[in-house]
C-alpha positions as CSV (number, residue, x, y, z in Angstrom):
1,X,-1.4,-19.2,-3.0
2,X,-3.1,-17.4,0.0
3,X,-1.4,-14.6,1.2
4,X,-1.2,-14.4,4.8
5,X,-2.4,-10.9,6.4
6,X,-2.1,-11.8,10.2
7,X,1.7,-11.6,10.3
8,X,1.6,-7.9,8.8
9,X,-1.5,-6.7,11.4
10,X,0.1,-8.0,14.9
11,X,3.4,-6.2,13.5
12,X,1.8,-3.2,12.6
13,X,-1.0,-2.5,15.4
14,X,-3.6,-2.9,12.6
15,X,-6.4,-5.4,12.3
16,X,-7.6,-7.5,9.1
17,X,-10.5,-4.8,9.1
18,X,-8.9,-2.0,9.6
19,X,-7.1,-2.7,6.3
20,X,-10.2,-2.7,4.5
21,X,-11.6,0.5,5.9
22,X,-10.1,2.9,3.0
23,X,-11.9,0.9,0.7
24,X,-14.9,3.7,-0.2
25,X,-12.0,6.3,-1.2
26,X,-10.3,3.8,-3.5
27,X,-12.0,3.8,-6.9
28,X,-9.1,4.6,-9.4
29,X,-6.2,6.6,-8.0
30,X,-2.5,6.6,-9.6
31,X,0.2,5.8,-7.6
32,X,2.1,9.5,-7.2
33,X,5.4,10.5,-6.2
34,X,5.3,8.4,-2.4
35,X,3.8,5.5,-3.6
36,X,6.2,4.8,-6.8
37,X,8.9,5.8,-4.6
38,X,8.2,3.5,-2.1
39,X,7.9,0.9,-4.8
40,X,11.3,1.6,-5.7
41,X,13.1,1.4,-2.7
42,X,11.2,-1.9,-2.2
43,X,12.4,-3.4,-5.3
44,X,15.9,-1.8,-5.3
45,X,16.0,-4.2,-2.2
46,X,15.1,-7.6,-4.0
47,X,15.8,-7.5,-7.7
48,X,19.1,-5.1,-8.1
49,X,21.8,-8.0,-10.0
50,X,19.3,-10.9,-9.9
51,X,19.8,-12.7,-13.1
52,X,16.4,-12.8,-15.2
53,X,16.0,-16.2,-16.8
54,X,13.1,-16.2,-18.6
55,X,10.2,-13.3,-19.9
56,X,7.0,-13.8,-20.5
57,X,4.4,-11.4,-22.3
58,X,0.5,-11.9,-21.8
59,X,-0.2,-8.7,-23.5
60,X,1.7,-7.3,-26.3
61,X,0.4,-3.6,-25.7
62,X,1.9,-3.5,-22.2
63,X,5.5,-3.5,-23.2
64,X,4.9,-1.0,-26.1
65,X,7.4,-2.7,-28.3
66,X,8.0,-6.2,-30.3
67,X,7.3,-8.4,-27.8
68,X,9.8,-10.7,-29.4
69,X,12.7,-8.2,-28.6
70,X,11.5,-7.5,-25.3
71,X,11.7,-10.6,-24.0
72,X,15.4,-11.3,-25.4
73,X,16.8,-7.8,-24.4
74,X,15.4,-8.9,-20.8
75,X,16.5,-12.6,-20.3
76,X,19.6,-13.2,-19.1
77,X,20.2,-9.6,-17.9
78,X,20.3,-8.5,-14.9
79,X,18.9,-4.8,-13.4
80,X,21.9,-2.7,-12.1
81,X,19.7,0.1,-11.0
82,X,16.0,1.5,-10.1
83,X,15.4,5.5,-11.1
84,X,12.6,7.4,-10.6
85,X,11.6,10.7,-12.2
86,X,8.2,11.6,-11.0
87,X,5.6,9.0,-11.5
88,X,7.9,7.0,-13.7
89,X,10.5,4.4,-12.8
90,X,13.3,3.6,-15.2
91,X,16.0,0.9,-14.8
92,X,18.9,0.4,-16.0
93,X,20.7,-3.1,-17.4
94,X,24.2,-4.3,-16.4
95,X,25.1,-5.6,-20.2
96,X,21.7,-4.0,-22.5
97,X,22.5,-0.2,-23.1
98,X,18.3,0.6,-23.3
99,X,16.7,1.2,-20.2
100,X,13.2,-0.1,-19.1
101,X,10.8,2.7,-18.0
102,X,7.9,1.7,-16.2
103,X,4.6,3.7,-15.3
104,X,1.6,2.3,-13.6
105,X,-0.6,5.1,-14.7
106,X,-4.3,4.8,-13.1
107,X,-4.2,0.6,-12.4
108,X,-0.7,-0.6,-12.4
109,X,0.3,-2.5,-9.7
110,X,4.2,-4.4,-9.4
111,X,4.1,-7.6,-7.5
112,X,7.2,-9.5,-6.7
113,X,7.2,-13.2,-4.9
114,X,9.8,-15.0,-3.6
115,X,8.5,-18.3,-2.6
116,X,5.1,-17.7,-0.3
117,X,6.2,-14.2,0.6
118,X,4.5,-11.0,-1.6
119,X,6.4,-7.7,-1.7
120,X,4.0,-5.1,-3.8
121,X,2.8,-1.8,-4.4
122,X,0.6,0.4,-6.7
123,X,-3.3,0.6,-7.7
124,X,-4.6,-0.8,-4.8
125,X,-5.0,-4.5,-4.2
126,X,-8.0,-4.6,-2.4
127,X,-10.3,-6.6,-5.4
128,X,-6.9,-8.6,-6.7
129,X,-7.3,-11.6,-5.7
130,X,-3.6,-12.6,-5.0
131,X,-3.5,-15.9,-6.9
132,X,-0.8,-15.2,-9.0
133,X,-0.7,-15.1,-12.5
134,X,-4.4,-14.1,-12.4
135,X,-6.4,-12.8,-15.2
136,X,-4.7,-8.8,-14.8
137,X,-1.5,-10.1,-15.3
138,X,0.2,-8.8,-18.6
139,X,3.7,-9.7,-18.1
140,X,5.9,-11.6,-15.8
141,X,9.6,-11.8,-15.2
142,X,11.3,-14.5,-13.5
143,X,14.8,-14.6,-11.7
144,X,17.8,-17.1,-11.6
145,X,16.3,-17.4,-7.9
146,X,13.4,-18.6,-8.6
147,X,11.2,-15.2,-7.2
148,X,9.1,-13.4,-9.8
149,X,8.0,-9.9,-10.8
150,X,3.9,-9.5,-12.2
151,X,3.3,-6.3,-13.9
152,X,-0.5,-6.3,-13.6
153,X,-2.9,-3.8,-14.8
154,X,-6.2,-3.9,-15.1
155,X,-7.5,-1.5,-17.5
156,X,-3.7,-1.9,-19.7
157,X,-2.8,2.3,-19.5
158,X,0.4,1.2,-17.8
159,X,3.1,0.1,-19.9
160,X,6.7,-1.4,-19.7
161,X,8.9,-0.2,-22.4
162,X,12.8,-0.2,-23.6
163,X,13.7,2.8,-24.6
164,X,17.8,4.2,-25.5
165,X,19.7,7.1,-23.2
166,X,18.6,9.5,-25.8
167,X,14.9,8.8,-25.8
168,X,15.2,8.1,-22.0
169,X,16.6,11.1,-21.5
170,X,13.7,13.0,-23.6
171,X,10.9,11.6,-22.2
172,X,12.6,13.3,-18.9
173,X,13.2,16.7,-19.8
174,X,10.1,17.0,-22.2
175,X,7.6,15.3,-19.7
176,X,8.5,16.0,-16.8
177,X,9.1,19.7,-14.5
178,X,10.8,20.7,-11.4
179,X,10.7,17.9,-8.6
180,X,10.2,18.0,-5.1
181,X,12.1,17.1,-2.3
182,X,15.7,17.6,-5.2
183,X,17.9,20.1,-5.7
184,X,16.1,21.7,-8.2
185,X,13.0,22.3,-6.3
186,X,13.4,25.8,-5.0
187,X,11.2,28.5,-4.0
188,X,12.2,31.4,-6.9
189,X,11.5,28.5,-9.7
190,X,8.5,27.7,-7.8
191,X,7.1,31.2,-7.6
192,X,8.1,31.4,-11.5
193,X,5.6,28.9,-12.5
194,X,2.6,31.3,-11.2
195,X,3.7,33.7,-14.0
196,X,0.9,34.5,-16.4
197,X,-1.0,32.0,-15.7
198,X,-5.0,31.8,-15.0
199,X,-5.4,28.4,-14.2
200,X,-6.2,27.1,-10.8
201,X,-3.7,26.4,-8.1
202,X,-5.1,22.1,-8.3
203,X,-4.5,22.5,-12.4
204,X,-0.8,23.8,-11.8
205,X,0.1,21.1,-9.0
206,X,-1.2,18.6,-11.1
207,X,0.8,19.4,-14.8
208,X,3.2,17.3,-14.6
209,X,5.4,19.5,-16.9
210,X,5.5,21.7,-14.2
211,X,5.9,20.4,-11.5
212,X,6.5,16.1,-11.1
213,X,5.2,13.6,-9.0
214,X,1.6,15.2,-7.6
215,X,-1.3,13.6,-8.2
216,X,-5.4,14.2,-7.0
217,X,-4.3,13.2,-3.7
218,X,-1.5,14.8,-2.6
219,X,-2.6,18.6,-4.6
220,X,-5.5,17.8,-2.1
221,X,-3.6,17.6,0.9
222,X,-1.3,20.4,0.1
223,X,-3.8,22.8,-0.3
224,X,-5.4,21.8,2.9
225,X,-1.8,22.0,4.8
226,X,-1.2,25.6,3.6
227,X,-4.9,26.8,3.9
228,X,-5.5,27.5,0.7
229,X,-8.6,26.4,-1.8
230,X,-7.7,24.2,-4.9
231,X,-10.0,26.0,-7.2
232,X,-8.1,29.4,-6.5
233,X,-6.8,31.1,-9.0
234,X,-2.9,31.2,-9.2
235,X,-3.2,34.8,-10.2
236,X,-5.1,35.7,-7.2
237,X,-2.6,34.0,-4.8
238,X,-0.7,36.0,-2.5
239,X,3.5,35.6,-1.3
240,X,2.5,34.0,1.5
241,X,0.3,31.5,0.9
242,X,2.8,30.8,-2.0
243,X,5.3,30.0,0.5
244,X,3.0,27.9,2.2
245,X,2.0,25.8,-0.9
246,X,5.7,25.5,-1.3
247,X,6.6,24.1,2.2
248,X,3.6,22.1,2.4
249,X,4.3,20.4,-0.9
250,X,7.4,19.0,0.4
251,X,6.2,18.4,4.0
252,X,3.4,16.5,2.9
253,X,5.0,14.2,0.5
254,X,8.2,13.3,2.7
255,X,5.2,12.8,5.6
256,X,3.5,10.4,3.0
257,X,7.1,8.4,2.0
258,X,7.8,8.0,5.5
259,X,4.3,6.1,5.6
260,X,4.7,4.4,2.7
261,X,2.3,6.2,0.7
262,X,-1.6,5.8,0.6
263,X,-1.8,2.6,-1.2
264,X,-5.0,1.6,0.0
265,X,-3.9,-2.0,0.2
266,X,-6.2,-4.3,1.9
267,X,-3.3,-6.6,2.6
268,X,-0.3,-6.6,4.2
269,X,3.6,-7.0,2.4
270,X,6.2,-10.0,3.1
271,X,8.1,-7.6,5.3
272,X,4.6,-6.6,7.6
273,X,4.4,-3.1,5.5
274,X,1.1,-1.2,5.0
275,X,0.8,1.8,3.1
276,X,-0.5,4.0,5.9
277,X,-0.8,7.6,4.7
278,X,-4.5,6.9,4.3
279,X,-5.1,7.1,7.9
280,X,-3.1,10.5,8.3
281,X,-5.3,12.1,5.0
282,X,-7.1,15.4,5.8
283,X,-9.2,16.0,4.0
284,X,-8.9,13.8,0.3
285,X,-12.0,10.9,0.0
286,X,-13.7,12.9,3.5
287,X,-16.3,14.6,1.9
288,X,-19.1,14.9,4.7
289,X,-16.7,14.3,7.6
290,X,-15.5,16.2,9.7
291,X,-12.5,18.4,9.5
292,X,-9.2,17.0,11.5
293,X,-8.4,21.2,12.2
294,X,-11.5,22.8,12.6
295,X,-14.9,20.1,13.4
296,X,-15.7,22.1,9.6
297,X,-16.9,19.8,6.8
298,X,-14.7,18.5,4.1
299,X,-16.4,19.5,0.6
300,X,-15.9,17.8,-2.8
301,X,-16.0,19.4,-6.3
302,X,-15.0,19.3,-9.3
303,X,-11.3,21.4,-10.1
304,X,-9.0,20.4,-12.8
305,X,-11.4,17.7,-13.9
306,X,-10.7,15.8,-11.2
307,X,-12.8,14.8,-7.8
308,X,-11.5,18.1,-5.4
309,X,-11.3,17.9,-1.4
310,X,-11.2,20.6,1.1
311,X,-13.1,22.0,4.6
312,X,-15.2,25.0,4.0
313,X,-13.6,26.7,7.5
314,X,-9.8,25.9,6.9
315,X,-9.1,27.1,3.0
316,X,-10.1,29.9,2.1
């Protein structure tokens, strides 16, 4: 099957190239907070109650479990609800009591067909080609309906696992810390996470046990937004630009959901959906261009481990 990418560009203003123009930032990104959200809400809309009918695992390491048991826990089910805690989604069964968490890690990508029409999201899709199962594909669900969910992966870091309430429930409070854009992201527990710390401001966004759901991307862009460098120290931070990194966390990642994310896909969904953060990015895969704010040059280093992004002029 050929997926058709004219219907999505006349319905979103964009042309077949312009869809492929992200394509020198791609490289290996994982899907943060936006992007797993946005798979979510895109799935809660097409397999919530859908019966499975059959299971079929292509690669025994992707569903960290028997394999066996896996695919009789799963057929005849049906998903009653779609979570998501950070990077991680976990769903819940109508009769099994275990829940399935899923994380795409750094090449995970979800892909669900109904018939000709492709709903999918994750690593981007740009060099997938979207004959489906194709050699990436580990496992694959199918529906009373006849549509189908691939878990692809391409390097096998992601996984789909069962797990019980109480190791669920583990995995959430041990892995994972406060969580923007909830009720339990506010500024005095914010602040309290620069406490004796001498790491940089790009280390702390990105620890996950701190603070859930921020990636290389959008530690980038939320360092741009409030003006500060990513390979500050936390200790040398002042209240101000605290509060900045604080509003700009949440401004920037409800900016990026609202878009969809920065998927980087080079095709278009069933339902004419592109994820088009990656044309509103500051400053994150610019390096040599131009700054958006200041006609400065973006800069990339090395903070955290990770490739860092910023303009010279803006963050200082």
């Amino acid at each position: 099957m050929k997926h058709n990418r004219s219907i999505g560009a006349r319905s979103s203003g964009l042309t077949y190239l312009d869809a492929f123009l992200p394509e020198r930032v791609l490289h290996f990104f994982m899907p943060e907070l936006p992007e797993v959200e946005t798979i979510r809400r895109d799935l809660e809309n097409k397999i919530l109650g859908k019966k499975i009918v059959s299971v079929l695992v292509l690669a025994k390491k992707s569903v960290h479990y028997s394999a066996n048991k896996f695919i009789k826990v799963l057929t005849s089910d049906r998903i009653e609800k779609i979570n998501r805690r950070g990077k991680l989604l976990y769903c819940s069964f109508v009769k099994s009591d275990l829940f399935l968490l899923v994380h795409l890690k750094m090449t995970g990508q979800l892909i669900y067909r109904q018939k000709e029409k492709i709903t999918a999201g994750g690593h981007s899709l740009g060099k997938i080609d979207f004959e489906l199962p194709n050699k990436f594909t580990r496992v694959i669900i199918r529906f009373s309906d006849g549509s189908e969910l691939f878990f692809n992966d391409l390097r096998r870091f992601g996984y789909l696992k069962l797990n019980t309430a109480e190791e669920k429930d583990k995995i959430l409070q041990k892995s994972f810390g406060i969580e923007p854009l909830t009720s339990d992201f506010k500024y005095p527990a914010f602040v309290k996470l620069f406490e004796k710390r001498k790491t940089t401001i790009k280390a702390l966004l990105l620890n996950q046990k701190l603070i859930a759901g921020i990636g290389n991307i959008y530690a980038d862009e939320t360092c741009f937004c409030a003006g500060v460098r990513p390979d500050r120290r936390v200790g040398k931070i002042n209240e101000e630009e605290k509060k900045k990194i604080f509003k700009c966390i949440e401004s920037v990642l409800k900016l990026s959901i609202k878009n969809r994310g920065t998927t980087f896909n080079s095709y278009v969904d069933c339902d004419g959906k592109v994820g088009g953060f990656v044309r509103l990015l500051k400053v994150y895969g610019r390096e040599g261009e131009k700054c958006r704010r200041c006609s400065g040059v973006i800069k990339k280093i090395k903070a955290a481990g990770r490739g860092t992004h910023f303009c010279l002029n803006c963050q200082k």
